[in-house]
C-alpha distance (Angstrom), angle and dihedral (degrees) to the residues before:
residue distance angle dihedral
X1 . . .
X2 4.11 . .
X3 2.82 123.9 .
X4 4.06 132.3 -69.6
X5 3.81 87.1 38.3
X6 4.19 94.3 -69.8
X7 3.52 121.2 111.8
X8 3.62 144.5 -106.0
X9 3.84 115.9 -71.2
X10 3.57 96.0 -117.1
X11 4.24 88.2 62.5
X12 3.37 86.6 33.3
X13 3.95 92.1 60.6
X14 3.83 92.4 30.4
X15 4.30 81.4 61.8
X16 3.97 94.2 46.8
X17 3.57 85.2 49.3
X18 3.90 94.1 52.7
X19 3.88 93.3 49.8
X20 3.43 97.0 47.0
X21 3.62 91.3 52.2
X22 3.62 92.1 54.7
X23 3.70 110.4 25.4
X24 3.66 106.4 109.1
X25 3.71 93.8 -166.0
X26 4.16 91.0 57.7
X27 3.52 91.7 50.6
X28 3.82 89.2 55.5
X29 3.43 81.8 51.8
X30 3.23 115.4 50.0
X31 3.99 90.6 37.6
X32 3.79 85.8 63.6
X33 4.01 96.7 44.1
X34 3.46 98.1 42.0
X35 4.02 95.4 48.8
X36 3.63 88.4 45.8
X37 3.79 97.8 54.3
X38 4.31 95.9 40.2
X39 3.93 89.6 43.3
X40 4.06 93.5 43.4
X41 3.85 93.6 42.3
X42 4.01 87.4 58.3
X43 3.54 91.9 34.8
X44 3.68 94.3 56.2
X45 3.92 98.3 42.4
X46 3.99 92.4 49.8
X47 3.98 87.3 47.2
X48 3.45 88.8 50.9
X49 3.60 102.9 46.0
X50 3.74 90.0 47.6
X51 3.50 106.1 39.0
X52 3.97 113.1 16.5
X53 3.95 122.9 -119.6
X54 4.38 94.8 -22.6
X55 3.67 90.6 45.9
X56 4.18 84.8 52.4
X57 3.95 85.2 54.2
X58 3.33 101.9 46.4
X59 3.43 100.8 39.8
X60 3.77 93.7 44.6
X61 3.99 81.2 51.9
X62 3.76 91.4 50.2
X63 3.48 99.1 38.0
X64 4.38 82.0 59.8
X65 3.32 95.6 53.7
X66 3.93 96.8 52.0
X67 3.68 88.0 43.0
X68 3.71 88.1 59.0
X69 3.66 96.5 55.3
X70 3.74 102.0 45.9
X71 4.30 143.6 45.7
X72 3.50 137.0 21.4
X73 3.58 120.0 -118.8
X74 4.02 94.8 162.0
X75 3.76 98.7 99.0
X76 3.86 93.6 42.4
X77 3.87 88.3 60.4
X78 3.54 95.9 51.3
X79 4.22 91.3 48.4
X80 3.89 82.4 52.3
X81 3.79 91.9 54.3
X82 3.61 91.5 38.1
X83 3.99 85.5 57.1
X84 4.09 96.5 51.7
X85 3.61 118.2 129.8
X86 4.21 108.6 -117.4
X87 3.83 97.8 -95.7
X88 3.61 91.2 48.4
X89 3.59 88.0 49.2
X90 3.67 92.9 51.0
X91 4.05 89.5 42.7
X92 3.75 85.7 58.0
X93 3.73 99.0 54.7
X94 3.59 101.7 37.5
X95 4.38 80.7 56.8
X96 4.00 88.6 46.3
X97 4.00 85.7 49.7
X98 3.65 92.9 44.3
X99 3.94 90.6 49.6
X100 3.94 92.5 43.9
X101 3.48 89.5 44.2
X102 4.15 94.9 -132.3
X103 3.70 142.4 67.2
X104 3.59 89.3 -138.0
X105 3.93 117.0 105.9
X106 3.81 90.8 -145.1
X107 3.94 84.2 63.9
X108 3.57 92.7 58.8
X109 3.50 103.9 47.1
X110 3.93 89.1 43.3
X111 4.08 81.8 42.4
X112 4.48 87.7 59.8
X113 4.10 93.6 55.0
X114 3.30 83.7 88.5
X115 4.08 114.9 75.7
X116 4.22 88.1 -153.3
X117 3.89 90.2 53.1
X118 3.95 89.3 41.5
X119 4.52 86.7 64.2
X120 3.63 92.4 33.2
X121 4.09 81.1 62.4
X122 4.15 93.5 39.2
X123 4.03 86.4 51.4
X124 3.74 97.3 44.9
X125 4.02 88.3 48.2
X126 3.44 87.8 44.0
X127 3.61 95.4 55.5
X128 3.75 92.4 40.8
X129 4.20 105.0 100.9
């Protein structure tokens, strides 16, 4: 046990692991944040080249929407975290933690009712290299 009455990291990650896994309402999530960011990223750079700052717009806009209706990236991100050295591993939860406000698992699963705490989670992970 760590202290404060949470667990140690390793738990702690081998939880955040488990809910992601099955959490419907992530995966709905992350599907839709992770198309939107590929797809708009190569939306906006082909607008751009092509067409100057509008073409950036509306190709970034574009290049959301198709995101949104295509792939799924959700398994690949949890094979990445899966993969993380140790430290990084420990890095990640004690950011999760610090974002949920709690060691305690209980927190975090009450902490992903909520659909705006759910991305603020995806984007953190996804930031986390």
């Amino acid at each position: 046990m760590a202290e404060g009455g949470g667990v140690d990291y390793k738990t702690y990650f081998v939880q955040l692991i488990k809910i992601l896994e099955t959490n419907q309402e992530m995966k709905k999530s992350i599907k839709g944040i992770l198309k939107q960011v590929a797809y708009g990223a190569g939306g906006t750079a082909v607008g751009g080249v092509l067409f100057g700052a509008a073409g950036a717009l509306v190709g970034g806009v574009a290049g959301s929407l198709i995101g949104y209706m295509s792939s799924d990236d959700y398994q690949s991100m949890i094979k990445i975290m899966i993969n993380l050295s140790d430290s990084k591993k420990k890095e990640l939860v004690k950011k999760v933690q610090e974002l949920v406000r709690s060691v305690l698992i209980d927190a975090l699963v009450q902490f992903l009712t909520s659909e705006e705490n759910r991305t603020a989670l995806i984007q953190l992970i996804l930031r986390h290299k």
